[in-house]
C-alpha positions as CSV (number, residue, x, y, z in Angstrom):
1,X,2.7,15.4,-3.8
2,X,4.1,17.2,-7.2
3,X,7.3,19.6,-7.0
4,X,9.1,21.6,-9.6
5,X,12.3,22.0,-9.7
6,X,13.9,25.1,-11.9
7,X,17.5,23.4,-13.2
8,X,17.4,20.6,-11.5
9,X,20.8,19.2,-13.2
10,X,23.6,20.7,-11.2
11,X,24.1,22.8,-8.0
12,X,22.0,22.8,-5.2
13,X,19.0,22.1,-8.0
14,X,20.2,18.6,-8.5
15,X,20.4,17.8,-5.2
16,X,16.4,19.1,-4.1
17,X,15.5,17.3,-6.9
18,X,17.0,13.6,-5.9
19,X,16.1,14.6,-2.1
20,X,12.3,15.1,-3.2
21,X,12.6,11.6,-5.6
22,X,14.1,10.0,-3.3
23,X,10.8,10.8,-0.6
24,X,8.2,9.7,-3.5
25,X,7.4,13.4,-4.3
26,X,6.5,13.6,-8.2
27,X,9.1,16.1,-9.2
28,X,9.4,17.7,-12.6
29,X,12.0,19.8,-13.6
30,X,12.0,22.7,-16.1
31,X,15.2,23.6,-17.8
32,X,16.9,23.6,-21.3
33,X,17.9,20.3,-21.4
34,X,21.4,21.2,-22.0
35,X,22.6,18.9,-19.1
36,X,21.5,15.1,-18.2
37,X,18.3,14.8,-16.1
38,X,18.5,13.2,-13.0
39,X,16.6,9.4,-13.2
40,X,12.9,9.2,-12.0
41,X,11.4,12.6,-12.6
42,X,9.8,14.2,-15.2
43,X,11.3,16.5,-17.9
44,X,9.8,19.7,-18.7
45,X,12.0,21.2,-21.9
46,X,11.8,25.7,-21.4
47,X,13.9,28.4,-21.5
48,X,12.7,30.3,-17.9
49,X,13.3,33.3,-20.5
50,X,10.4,32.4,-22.8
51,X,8.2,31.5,-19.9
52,X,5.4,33.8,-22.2
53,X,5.4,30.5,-25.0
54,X,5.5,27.6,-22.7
55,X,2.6,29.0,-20.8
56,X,0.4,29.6,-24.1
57,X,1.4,26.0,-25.4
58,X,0.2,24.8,-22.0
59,X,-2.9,26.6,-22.5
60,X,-3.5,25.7,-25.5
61,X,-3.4,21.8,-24.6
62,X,-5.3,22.2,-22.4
63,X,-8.1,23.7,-24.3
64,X,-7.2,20.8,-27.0
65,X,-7.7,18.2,-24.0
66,X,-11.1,19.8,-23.5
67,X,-11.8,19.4,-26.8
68,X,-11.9,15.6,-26.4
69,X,-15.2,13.7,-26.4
70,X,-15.9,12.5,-22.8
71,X,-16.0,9.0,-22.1
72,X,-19.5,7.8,-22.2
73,X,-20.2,6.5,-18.6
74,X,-22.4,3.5,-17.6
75,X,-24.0,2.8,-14.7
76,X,-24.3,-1.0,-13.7
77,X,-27.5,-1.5,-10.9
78,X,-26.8,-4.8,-8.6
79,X,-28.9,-7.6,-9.5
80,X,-31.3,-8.4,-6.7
81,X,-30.3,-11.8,-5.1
């Protein structure tokens, strides 16, 4: 199961986010980066005031992802025995 943690490097924040590691959730935590990041989850770098930009970047690679040629898929039949 995925949970995000706003902060996530002091306070009560820190804490939810070692709790939720700790249980095998994947946690991810969005903040500045200003602090050090707990060991084990994932780093999301934002300002939760510019929330508008890191939702359009997001977008955007996702569209990029899209973009990708799809892996070609082969099917494999059993041989008869």
């Amino acid at each position: 199961m995925n949970i995000l943690v706003s902060g996530g490097t002091i306070f009560v924040s820190k804490y939810i986010s070692e709790y939720f590691r700790d249980l095998n959730y994947n946690v991810y935590i969005f903040n500045r980066g200003n602090n050090l990041q707990p060991e084990g989850v994932k780093f999301i770098k934002a300002d939760r005031n510019n929330l508008g930009d890191v939702l359009k970047k997001s977008k955007q690679n996702q569209k990029n992802r899209n973009e990708l040629p799809k892996k070609t898929e082969m099917n494999y039949q059993k041989k008869p025995k």
